[in-house]
Backbone as CSV, one residue per row, in Angstrom:
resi,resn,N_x,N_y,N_z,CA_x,CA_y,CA_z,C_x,C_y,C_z
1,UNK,32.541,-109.441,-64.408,32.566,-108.207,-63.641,33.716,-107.334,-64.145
2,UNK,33.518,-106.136,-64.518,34.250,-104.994,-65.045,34.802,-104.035,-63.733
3,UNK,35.778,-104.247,-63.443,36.438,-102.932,-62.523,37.107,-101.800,-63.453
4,UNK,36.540,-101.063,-62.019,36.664,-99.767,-63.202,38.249,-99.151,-62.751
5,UNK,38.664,-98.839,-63.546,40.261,-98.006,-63.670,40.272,-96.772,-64.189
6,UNK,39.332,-96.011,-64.335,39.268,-95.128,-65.513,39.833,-94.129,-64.271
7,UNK,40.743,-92.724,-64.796,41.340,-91.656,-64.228,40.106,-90.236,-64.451
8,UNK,39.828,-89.750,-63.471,39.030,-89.007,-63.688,39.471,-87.406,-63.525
9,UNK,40.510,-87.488,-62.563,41.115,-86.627,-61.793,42.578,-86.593,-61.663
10,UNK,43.348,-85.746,-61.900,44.966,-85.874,-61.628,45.048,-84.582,-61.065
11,UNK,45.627,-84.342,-59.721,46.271,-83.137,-59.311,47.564,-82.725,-59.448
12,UNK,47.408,-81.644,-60.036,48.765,-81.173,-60.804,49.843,-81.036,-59.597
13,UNK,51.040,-81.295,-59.707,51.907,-81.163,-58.454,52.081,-79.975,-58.089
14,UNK,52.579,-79.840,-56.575,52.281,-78.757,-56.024,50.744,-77.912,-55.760
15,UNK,50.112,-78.615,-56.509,48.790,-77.969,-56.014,48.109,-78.237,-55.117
16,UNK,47.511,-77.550,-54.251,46.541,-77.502,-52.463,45.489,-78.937,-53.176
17,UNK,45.378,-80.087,-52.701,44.412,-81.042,-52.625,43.855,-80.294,-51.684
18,UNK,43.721,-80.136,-50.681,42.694,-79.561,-49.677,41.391,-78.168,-50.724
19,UNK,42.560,-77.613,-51.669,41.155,-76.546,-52.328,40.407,-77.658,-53.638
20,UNK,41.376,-78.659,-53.714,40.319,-79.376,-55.343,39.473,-80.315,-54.517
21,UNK,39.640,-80.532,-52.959,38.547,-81.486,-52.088,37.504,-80.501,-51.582
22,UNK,37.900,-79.185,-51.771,36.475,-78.236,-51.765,36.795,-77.318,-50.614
23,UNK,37.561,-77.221,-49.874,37.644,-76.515,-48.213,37.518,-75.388,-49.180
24,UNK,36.934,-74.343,-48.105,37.198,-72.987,-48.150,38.953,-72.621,-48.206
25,UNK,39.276,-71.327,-49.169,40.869,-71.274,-49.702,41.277,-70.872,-48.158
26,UNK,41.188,-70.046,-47.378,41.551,-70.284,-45.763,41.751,-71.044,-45.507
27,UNK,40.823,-72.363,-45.348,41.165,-73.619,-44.648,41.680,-74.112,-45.207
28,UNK,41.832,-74.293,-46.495,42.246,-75.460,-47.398,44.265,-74.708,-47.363
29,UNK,44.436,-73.315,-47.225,45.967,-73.041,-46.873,46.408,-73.788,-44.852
30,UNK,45.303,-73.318,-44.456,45.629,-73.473,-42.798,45.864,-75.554,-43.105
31,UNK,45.141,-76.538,-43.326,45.279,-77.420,-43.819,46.437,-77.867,-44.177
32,UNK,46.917,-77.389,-45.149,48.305,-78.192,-46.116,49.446,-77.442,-44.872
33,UNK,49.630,-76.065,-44.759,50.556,-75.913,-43.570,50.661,-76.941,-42.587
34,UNK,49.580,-77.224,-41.772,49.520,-78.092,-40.851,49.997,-79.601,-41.232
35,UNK,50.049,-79.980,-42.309,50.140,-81.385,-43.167,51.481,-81.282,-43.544
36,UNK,52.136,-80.251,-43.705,53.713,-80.086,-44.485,54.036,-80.215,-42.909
37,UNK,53.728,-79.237,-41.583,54.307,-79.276,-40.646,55.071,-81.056,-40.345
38,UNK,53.407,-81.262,-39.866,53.390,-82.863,-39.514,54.032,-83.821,-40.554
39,UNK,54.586,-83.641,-41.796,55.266,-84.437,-42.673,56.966,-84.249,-42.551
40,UNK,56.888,-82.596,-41.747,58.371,-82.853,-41.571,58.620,-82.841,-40.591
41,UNK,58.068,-83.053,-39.499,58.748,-83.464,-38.094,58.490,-84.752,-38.407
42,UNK,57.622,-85.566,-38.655,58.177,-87.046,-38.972,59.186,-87.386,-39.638
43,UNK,59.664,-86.710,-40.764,60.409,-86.830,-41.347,61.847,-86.447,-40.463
44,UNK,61.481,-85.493,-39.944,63.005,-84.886,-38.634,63.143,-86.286,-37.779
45,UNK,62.077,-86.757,-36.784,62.286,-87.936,-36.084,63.124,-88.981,-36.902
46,UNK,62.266,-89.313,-37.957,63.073,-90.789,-39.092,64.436,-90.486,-38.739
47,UNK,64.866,-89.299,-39.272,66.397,-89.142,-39.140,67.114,-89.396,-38.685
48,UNK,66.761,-88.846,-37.544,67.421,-88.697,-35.927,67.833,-90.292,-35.573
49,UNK,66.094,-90.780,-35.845,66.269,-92.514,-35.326,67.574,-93.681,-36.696
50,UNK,67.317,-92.713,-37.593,68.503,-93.552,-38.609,69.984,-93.017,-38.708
51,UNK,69.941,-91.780,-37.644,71.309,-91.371,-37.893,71.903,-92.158,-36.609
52,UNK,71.282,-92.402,-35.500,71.627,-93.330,-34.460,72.009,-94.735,-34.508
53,UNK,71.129,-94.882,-35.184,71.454,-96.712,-36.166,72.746,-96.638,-37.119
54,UNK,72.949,-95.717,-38.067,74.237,-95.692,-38.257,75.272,-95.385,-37.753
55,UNK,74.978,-94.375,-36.839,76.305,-94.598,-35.649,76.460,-95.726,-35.146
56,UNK,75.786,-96.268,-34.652,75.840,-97.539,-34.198,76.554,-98.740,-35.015
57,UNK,76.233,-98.699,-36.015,76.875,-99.623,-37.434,78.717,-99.249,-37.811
58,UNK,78.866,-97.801,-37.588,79.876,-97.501,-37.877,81.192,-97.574,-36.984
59,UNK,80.666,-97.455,-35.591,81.395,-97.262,-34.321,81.584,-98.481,-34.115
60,UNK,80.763,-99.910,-34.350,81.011,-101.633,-34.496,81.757,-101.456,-35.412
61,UNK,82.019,-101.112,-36.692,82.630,-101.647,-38.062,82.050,-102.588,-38.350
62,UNK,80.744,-102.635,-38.418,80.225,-103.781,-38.991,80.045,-103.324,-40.730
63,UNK,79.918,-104.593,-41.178,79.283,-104.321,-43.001,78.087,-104.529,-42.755
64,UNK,76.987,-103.974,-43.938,75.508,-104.125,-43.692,75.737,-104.859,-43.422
65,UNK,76.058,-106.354,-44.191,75.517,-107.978,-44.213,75.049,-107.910,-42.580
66,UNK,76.547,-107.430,-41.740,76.894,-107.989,-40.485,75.491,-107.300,-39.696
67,UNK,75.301,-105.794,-40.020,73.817,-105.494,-39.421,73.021,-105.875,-39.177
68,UNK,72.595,-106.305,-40.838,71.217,-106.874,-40.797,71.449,-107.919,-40.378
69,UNK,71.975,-108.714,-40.041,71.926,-109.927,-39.154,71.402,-109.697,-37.784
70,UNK,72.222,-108.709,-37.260,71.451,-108.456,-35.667,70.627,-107.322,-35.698
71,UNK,69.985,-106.301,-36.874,68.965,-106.060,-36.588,67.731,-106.835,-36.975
72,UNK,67.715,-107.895,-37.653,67.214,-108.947,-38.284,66.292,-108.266,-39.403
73,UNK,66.891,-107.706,-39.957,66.525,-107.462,-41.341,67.147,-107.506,-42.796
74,UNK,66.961,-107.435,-43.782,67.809,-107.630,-45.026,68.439,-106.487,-45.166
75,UNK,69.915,-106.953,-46.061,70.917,-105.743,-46.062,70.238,-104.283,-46.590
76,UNK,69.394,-105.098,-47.853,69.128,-103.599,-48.299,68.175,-102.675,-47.262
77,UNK,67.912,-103.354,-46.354,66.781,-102.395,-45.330,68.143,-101.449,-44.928
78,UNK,69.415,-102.319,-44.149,70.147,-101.698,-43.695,70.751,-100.345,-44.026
79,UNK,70.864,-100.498,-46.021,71.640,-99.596,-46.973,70.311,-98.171,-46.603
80,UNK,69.240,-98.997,-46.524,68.130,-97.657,-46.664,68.427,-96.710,-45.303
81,UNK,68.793,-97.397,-43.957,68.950,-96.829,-43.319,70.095,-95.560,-43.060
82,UNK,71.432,-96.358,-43.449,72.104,-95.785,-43.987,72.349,-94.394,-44.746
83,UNK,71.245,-94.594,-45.865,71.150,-93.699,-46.818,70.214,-92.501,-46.381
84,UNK,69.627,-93.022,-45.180,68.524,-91.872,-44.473,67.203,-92.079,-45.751
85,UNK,66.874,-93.161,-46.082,65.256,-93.398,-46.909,64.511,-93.060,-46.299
86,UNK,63.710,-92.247,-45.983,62.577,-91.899,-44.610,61.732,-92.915,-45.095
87,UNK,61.333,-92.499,-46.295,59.773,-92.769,-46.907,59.819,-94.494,-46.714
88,UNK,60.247,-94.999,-46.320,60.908,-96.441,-46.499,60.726,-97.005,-45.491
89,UNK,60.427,-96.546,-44.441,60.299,-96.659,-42.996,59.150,-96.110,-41.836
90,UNK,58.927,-97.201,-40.819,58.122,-96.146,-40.206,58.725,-96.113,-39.066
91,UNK,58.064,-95.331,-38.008,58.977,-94.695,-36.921,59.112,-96.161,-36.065
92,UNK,58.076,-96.756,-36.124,57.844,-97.967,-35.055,58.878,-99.162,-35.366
93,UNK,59.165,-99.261,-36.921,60.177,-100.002,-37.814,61.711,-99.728,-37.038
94,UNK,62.020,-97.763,-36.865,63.214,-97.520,-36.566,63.362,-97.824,-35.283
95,UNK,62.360,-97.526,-34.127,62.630,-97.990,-32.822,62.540,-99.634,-32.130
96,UNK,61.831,-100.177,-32.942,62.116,-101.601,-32.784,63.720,-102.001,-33.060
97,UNK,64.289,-101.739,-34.329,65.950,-101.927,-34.583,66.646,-101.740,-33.897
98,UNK,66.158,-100.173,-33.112,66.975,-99.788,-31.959,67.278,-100.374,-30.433
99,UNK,65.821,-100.914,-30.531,65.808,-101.852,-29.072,66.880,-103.086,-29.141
100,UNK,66.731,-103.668,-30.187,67.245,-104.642,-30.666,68.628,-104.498,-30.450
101,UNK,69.561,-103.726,-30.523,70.841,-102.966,-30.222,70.986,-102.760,-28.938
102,UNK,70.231,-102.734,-28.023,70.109,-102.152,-26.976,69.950,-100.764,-26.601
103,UNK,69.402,-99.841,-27.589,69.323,-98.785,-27.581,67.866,-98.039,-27.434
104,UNK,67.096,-98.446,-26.499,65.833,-97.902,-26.299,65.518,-97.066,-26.648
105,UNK,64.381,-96.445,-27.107,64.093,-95.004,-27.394,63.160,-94.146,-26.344
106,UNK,63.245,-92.996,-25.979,62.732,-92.868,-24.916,61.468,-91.513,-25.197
107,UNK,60.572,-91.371,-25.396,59.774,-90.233,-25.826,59.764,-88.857,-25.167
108,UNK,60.172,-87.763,-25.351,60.079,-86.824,-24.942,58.670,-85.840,-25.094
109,UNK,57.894,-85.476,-24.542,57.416,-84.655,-25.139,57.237,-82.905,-24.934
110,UNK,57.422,-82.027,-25.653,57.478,-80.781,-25.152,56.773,-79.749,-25.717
């Protein structure tokens, strides 16, 4: 059995996937707006939830090692947090750590 790998298609960066998947150029702009929106308020939340975790790390004086021990993860998760890695993380990842601390997260919505 032959699987196939062959590249048929590459979208050049920066270019609307929504117009090379065919939408009308209206929709296919209303689309990616809506998709950049929603990529950076997730991306705003990640933050928020990793800039809290490092307060938290810093105000203990703990070293990663000492972190990731009680958030029970490996140092380098810790360094990512640290470093604000969004892409590295998901939101459910950052609020579990947080519980773990004792730091609940509480949902707002508005």
């Amino acid at each position: 059995m032959r699987i196939d790998t062959e590249i048929r298609h590459v979208t050049k960066p920066g270019a609307n996937l929504f117009v090379e998947l065919g939408f009308e150029p209206d929709e296919a702009e209303r689309l990616l707006a809506a998709s950049r929106k929603q990529i950076n308020d997730t991306q705003m939340l990640k933050r928020q939830l990793m800039e809290e975790l490092s307060i938290w790390i810093a105000e203990h004086h703990l070293k990663q090692a000492e972190a990731a021990e009680i958030l029970m993860v490996s140092r380098p998760r810790v360094s990512d947090v640290v470093n604000k890695k969004t892409a590295k993380f998901t939101i459910d990842t950052l609020v579990e750590m947080l519980s773990r601390i004792g730091k609940p997260v509480k949902l707002a919505v508005s």
